[in-house]
C-alpha positions in Angstrom: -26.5 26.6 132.5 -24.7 23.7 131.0 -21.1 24.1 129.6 -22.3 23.5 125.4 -25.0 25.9 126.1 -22.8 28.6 127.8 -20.4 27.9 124.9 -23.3 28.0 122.2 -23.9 31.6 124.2 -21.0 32.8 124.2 -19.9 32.3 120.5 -23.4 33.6 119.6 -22.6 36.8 121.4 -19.0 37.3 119.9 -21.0 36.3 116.3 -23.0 39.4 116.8 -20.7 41.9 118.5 -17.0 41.3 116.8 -14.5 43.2 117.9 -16.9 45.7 120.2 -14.0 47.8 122.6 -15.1 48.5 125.9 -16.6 51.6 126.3 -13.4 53.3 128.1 -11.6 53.8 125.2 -14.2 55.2 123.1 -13.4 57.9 120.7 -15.0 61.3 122.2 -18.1 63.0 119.7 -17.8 66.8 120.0 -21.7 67.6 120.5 -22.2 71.0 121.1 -20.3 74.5 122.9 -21.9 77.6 124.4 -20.2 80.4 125.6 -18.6 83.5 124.5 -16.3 86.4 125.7 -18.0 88.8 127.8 -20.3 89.1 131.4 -24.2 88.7 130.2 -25.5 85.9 130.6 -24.0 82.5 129.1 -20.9 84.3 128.6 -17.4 83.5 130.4 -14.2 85.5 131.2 -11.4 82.9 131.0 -13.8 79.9 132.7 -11.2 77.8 135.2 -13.9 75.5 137.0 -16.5 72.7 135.6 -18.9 71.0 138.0 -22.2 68.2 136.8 -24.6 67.3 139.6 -26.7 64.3 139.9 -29.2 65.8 137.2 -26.8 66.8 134.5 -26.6 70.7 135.7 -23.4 72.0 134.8 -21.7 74.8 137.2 -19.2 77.0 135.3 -16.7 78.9 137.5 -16.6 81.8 135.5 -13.1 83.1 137.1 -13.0 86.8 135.3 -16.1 87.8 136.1 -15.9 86.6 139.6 -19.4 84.1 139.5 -20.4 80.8 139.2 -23.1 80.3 136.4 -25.5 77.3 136.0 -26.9 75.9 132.9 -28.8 72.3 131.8 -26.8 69.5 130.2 -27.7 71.7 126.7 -26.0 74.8 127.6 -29.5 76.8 128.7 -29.0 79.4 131.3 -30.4 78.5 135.1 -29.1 81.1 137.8 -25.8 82.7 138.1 -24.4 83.7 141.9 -21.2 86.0 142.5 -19.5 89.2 142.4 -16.0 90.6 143.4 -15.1 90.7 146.6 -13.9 89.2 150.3 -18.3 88.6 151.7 -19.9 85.8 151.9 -20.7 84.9 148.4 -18.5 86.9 146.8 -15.7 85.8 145.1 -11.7 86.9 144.0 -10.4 84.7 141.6 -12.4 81.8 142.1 -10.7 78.9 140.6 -11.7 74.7 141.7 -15.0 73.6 142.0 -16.8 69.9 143.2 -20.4 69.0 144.3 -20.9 66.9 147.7 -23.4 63.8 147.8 -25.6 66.3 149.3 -26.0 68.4 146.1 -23.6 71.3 147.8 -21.5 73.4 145.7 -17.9 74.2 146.7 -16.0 77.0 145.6 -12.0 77.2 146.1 -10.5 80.7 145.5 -6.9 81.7 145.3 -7.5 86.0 145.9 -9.4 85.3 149.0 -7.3 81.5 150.2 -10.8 80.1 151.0 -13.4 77.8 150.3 -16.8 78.4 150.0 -20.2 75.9 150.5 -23.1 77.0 148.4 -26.7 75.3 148.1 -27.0 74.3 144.7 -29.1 77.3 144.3 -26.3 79.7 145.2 -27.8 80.0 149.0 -24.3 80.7 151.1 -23.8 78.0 153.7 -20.1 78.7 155.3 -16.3 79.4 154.3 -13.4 78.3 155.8 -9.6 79.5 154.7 -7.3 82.3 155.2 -3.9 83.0 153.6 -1.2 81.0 155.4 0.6 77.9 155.8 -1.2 76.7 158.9 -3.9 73.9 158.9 -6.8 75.3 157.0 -4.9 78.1 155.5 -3.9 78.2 151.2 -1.7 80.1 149.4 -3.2 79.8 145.8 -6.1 77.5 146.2 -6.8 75.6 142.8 -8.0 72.6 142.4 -11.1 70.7 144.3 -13.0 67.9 144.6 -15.5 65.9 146.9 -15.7 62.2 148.3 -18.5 60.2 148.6 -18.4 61.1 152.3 -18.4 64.7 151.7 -15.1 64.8 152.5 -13.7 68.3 150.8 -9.7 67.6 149.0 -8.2 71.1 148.2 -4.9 71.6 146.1 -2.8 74.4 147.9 -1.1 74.9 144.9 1.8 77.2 146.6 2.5 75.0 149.4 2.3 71.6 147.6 0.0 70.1 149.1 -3.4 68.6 149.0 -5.3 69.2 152.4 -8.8 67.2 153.2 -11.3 68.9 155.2 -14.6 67.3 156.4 -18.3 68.8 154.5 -18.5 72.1 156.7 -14.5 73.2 156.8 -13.1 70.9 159.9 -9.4 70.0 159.3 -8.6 66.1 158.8 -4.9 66.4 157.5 -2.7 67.6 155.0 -0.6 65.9 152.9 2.6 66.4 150.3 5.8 68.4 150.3 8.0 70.4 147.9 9.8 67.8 145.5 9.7 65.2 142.7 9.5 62.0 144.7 6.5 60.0 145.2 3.8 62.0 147.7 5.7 65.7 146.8 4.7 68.0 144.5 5.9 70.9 142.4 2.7 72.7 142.4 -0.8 71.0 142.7 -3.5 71.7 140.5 -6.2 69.4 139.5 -8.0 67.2 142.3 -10.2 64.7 141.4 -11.9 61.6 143.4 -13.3 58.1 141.4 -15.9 55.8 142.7 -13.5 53.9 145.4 -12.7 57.5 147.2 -9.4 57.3 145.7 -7.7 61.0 145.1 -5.8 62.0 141.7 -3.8 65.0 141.4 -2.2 67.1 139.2 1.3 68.3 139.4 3.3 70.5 137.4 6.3 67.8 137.6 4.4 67.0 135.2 2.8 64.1 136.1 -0.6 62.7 138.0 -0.4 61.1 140.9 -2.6 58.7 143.1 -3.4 58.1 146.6 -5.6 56.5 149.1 -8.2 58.5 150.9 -5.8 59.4 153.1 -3.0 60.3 151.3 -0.7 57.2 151.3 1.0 57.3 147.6 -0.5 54.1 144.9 1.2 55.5 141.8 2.2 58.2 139.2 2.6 58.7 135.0 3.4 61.0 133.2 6.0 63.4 132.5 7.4 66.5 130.7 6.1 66.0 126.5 4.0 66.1 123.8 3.6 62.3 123.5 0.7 60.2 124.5 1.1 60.1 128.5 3.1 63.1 128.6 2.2 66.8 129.6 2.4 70.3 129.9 1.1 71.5 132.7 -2.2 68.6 133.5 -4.7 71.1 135.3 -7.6 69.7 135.3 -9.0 66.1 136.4 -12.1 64.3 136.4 -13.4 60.7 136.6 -15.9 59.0 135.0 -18.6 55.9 136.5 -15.6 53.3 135.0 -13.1 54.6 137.0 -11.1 56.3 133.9 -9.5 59.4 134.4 -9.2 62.7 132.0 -6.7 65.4 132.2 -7.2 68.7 130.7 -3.6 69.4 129.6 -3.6 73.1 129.2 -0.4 74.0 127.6 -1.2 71.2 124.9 -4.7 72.4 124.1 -5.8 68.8 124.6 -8.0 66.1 126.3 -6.1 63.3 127.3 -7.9 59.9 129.1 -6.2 57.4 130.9 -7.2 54.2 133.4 -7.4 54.6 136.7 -4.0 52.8 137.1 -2.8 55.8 134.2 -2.4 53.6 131.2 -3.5 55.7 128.2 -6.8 55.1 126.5 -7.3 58.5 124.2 -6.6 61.5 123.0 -8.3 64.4 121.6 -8.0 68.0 120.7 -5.4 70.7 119.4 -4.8 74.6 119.6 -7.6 76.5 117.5 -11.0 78.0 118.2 -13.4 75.4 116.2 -15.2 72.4 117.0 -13.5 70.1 119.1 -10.0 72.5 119.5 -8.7 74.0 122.7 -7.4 77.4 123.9 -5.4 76.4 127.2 -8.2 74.4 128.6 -8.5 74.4 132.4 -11.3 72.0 133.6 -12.8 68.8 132.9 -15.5 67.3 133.9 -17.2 63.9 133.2 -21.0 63.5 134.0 -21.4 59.9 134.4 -23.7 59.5 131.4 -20.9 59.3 128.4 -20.5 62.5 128.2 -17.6 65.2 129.3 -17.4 69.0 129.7 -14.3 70.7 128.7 -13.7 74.8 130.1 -12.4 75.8 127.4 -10.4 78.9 128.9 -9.2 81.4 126.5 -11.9 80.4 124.0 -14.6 81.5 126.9 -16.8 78.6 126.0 -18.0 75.6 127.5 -17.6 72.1 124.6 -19.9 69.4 125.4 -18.2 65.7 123.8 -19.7 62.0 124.3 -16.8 59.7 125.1 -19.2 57.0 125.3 -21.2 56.9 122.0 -24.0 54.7 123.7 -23.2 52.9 127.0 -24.3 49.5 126.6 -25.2 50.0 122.9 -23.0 46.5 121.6 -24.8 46.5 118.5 -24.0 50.2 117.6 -28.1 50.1 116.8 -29.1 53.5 118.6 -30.7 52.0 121.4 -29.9 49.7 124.8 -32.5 46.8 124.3 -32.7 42.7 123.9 -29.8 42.0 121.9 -27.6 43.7 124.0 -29.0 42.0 126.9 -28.2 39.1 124.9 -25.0 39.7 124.5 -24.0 40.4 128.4 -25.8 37.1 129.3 -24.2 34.9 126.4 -20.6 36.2 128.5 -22.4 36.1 132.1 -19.2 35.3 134.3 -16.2 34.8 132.0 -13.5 37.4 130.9 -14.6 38.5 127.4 -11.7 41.0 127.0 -13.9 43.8 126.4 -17.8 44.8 126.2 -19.8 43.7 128.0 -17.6 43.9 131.0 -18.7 47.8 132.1 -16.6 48.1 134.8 -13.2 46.4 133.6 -13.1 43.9 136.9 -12.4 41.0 134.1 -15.6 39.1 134.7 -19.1 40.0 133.7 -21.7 40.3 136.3 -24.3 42.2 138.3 -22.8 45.4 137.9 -22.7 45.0 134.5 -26.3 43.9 133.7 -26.7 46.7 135.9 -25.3 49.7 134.0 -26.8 47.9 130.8 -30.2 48.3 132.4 -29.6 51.6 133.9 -29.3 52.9 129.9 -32.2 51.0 128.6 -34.0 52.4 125.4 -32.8 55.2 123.3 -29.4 56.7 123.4 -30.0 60.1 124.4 
């Protein structure tokens, strides 16, 4: 392509899109909430745990009544699995939950200091965990999430300390001690792992911090507030397919999304019980689609919200189709400061005429 037609391209593009953001700092759409106080099906006892698998299912760790539940992307009952107890399968207190590449379903629970592996059926696989400050032993388990490897990262809240364990309970390493200094903690909460295997964790500091796979310290925000970055107790985390992180910040009654390098994007939520309001939210949990589930504790509900109101969409038209395409190839390989660059790596490219083509047609 010669420069006056890349030019010709590029101001054609910018003539149709003005102003487009990128799609990370999107204002959230509440869409819909299910849930309501009580043990029958679809309804929660102070939910603590949000999982989405590969096909949009959504696993609700329904902490009072001692089960996980599983419903569609719309809130529709599947199965439920769980009761109280120290069996296989049973649960006391369960608390953090992630899904492995495999499809497996891990439950961390802080009454029995274990972790459980589930089919995502409910089928019981193995456990590992017993109360102690050993390898492999918790004292309050909390938070958890999975790698790309099936690696297993589990915040032991009481200890301060994230340890990693590999798909089936085998100790890899431990790290964090009690304190305020980069790699300590004050209590960890919230575990969550982005696209590069990094980890991101909660602490009551308050603050999130980040680390390589293996635990070496990247860097930290965050700190005691009611201000945009600042926190009152951040339990849960999630990341989303551009690598942006949310934070359910409990004592707040609010949403709050950041980049993966923690510079703030948005915002969203207060204390109440109505559409889009909080009751000491626990858990987060984006599905990869442009959309994120909130555990909405207290309020014994599950709210659904689109962060992304159409990914791709650069038109705002209601669909992913030519013109957008047109749009991504009229910036093919410069830094348009914004859509069409998916990912945020500063150029557009392959993986963004990817993700443009992965939501082609009608936003759902």
């Amino acid at each position: 392509m010669g420069v006056s037609t890349q030019a010709w391209m590029i101001a054609l593009g910018l003539a149709l899109f003005p102003g487009k953001a990128l799609a990370g700092s999107d204002s959230p759409q509440f869409i819909l909430q299910w849930g309501s106080n009580g043990a029958g099906q679809g309804q929660f006892s102070g939910p603590h745990g949000i999982e989405v698998d590969a096909d949009g299912n959504v696993y609700v760790v329904d902490t009072g009544n001692n089960r996980i539940q599983k419903f569609t992307c719309e809130g529709d009952f599947l199965l439920t699995w769980g009761s109280f107890g120290p069996a296989d399968g049973q649960f006391s207190h369960p608390h953090g939950v992630g899904i492995g590449p495999k499809g497996n379903i891990y439950v961390a629970e802080t009454g029995n200091n274990r972790v459980q592996k589930f089919t995502s059926d409910g089928v019981f696989v193995t456990k590992w965990g017993s109360f102690g400050d050993g390898d492999g032993q918790f004292s309050h388990t909390h938070g958890l999430a999975v790698d790309s490897n099936g690696n297993v990262f589990v915040a032991d809240r009481n200890q301060n300390r994230v340890q990693k364990f590999t798909s089936d309970g085998s100790f890899i390493m431990a790290w964090g001690t009690t304190g305020t200094g980069d790699g300590q903690f004050t209590g960890t909460n919230g575990v969550a792992v982005d696209l590069d295997d990094n980890v991101f964790v909660g602490d009551s500091s308050p603050r999130i911090q980040k680390f390589t796979n293996d635990g070496v310290f990247i860097t930290s925000w965050g700190s005691a507030g009611a201000g945009d970055g600042q926190f009152n107790f951040p339990r849960g985390l999630s990341t989303d397919e551009f690598g942006n992180v949310y934070v359910a910040d409990r004592n707040l009654h609010r949403m709050q999304k950041f980049t993966g390098a923690g510079a703030f994007l948005t915002k969203w939520g207060s204390f109440g019980a109505g559409e889009g309001e909080f009751n000491l939210p626990y858990a987060v949990r984006a599905s990869g689609d442009g959309f994120v589930f909130v555990a909405d504790s207290s309020n014994h509900r599950v709210q659904k919200f689109r962060v992304t109101p159409c990914p791709a969409d650069l038109n705002d038209d209601g669909s992913v189709g030519i013109l957008d395409l047109l749009s991504l190839l009229a910036a093919w390989g410069t830094d348009p400061g914004g859509a069409p660059d998916f990912d945020g790596d500063g150029t557009v490219g392959i993986l963004d005429l990817l993700t443009l083509l992965a939501n082609w047609g009608p936003c759902a």
